[in-house]
N, CA, C and O atoms as a GROMACS GRO file, in nm:
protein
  172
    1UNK      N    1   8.391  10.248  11.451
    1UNK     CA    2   8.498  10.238  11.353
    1UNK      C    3   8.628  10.207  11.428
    1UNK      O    4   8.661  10.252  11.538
    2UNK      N    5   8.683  10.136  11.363
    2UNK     CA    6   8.847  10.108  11.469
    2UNK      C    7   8.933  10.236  11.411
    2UNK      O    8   8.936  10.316  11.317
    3UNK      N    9   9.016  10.188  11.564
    3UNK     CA   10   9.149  10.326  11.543
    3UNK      C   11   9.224  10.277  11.472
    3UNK      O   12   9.229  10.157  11.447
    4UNK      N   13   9.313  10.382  11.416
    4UNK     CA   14   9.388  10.348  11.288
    4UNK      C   15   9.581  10.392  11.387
    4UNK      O   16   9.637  10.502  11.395
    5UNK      N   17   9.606  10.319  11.417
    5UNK     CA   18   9.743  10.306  11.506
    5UNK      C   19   9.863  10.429  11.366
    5UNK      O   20   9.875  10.433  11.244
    6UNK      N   21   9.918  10.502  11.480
    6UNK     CA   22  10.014  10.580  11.395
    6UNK      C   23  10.193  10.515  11.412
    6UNK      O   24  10.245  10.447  11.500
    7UNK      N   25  10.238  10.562  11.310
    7UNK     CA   26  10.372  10.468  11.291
    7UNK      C   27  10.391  10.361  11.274
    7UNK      O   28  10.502  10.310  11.282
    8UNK      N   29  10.267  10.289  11.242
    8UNK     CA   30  10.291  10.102  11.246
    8UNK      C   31  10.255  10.095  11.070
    8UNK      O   32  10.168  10.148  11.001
    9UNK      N   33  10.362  10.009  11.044
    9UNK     CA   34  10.304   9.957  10.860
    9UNK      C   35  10.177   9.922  10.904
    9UNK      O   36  10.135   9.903  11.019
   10UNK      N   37  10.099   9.917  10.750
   10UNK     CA   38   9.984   9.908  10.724
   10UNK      C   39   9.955   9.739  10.702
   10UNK      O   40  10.059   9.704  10.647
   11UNK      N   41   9.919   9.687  10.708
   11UNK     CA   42   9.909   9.540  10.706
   11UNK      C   43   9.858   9.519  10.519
   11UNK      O   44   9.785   9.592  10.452
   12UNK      N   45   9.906   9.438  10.493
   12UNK     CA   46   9.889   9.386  10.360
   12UNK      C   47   9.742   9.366  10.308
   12UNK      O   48   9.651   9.319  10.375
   13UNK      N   49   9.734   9.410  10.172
   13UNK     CA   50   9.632   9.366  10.147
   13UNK      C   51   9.621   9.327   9.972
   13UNK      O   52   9.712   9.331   9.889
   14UNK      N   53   9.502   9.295   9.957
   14UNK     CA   54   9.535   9.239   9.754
   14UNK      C   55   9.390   9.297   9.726
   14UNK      O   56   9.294   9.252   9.789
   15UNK      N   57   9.369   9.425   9.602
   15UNK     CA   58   9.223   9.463   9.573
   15UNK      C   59   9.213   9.459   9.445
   15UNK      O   60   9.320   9.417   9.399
   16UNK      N   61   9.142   9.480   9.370
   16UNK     CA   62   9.110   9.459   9.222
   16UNK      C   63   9.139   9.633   9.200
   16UNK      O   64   9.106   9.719   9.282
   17UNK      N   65   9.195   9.654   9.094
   17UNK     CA   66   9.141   9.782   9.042
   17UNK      C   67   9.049   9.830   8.979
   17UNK      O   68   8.949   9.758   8.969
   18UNK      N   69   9.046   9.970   8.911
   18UNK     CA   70   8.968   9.963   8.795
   18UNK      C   71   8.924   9.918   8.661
   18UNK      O   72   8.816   9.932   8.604
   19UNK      N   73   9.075   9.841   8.608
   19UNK     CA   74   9.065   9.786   8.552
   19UNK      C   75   9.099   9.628   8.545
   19UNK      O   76   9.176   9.555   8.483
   20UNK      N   77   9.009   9.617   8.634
   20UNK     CA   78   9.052   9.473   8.698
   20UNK      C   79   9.147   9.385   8.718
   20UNK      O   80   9.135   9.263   8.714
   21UNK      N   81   9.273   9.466   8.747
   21UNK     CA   82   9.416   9.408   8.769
   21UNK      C   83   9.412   9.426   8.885
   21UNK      O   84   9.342   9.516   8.933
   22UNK      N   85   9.491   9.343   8.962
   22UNK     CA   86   9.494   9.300   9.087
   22UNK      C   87   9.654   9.428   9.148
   22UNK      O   88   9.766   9.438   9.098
   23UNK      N   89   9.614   9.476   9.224
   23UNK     CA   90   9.647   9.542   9.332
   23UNK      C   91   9.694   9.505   9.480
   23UNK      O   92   9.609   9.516   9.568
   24UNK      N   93   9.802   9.470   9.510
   24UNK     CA   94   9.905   9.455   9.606
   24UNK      C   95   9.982   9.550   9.695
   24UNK      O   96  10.103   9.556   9.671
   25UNK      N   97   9.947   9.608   9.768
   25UNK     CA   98  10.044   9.689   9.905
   25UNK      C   99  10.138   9.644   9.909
   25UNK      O  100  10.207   9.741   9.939
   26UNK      N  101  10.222   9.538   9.899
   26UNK     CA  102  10.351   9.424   9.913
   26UNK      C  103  10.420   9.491   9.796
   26UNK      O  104  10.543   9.497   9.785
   27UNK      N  105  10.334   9.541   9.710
   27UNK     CA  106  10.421   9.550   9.556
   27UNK      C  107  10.479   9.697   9.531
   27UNK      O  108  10.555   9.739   9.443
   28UNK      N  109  10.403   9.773   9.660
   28UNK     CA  110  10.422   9.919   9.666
   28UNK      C  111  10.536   9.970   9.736
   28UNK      O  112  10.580  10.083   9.714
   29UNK      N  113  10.601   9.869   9.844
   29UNK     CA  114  10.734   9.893   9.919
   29UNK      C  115  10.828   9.950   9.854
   29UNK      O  116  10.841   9.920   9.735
   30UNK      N  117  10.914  10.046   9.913
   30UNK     CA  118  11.043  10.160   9.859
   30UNK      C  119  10.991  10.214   9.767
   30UNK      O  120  11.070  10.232   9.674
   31UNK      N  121  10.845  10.267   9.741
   31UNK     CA  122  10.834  10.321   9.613
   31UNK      C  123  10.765  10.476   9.720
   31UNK      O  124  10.676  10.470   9.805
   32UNK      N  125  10.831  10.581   9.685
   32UNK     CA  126  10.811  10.744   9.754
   32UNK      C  127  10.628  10.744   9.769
   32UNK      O  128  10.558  10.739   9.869
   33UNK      N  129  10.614  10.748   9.711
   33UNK     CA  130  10.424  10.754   9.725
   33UNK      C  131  10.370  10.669   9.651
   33UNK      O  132  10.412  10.610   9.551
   34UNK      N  133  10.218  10.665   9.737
   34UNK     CA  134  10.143  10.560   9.695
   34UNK      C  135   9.972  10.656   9.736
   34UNK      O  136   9.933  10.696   9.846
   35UNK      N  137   9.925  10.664   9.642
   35UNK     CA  138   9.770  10.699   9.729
   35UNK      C  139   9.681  10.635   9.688
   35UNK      O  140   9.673  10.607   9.568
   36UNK      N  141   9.618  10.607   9.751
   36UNK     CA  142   9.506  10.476   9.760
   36UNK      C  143   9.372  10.602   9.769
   36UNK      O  144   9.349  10.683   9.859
   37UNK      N  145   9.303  10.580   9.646
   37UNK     CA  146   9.136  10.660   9.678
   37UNK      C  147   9.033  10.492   9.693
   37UNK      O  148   9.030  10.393   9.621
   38UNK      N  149   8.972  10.521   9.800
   38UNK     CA  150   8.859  10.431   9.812
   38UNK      C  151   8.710  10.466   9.824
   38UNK      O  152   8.670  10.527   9.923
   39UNK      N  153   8.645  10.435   9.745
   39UNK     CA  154   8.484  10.509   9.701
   39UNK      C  155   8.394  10.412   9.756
   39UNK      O  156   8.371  10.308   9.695
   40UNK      N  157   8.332  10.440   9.882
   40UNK     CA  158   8.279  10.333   9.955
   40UNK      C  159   8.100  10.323   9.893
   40UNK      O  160   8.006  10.257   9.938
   41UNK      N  161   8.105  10.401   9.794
   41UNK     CA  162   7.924  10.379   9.723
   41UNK      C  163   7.882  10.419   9.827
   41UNK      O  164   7.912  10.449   9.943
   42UNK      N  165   7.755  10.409   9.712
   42UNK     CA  166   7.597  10.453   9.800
   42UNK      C  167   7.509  10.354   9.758
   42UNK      O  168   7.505  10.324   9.639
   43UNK      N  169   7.418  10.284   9.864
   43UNK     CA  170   7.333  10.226   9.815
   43UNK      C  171   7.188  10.255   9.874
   43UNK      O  172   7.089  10.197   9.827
   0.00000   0.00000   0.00000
C-alpha cells in the first residue's frame, strides 16, 4: 500500500456519488470539513 505523506494537500480527484452526481475535491476548498467514507466492497 503507498504512504500517505502528512501536511501535503491531497491531490485532486472527481468520483460519482450516491446519487450519481459527480463529486470534486477542487469544489471542497475553504469549506471547515469534508469527510469522505469509502466502501471498498467485497467480492
Amino acid at each position: 500500500m503507498a504512504r500517505v505523506s502528512v501536511d501535503v494537500p491531497a491531490p485532486d480527484f472527481v468520483l460519482e456519488d450516491f446519487r450519481g452526481e459527480v463529486f470534486r475535491l477542487a469544489d471542497q476548498k475553504g469549506k471547515k470539513h469534508v469527510l469522505l467514507v469509502l466502501n471498498r466492497g467485497f467480492m
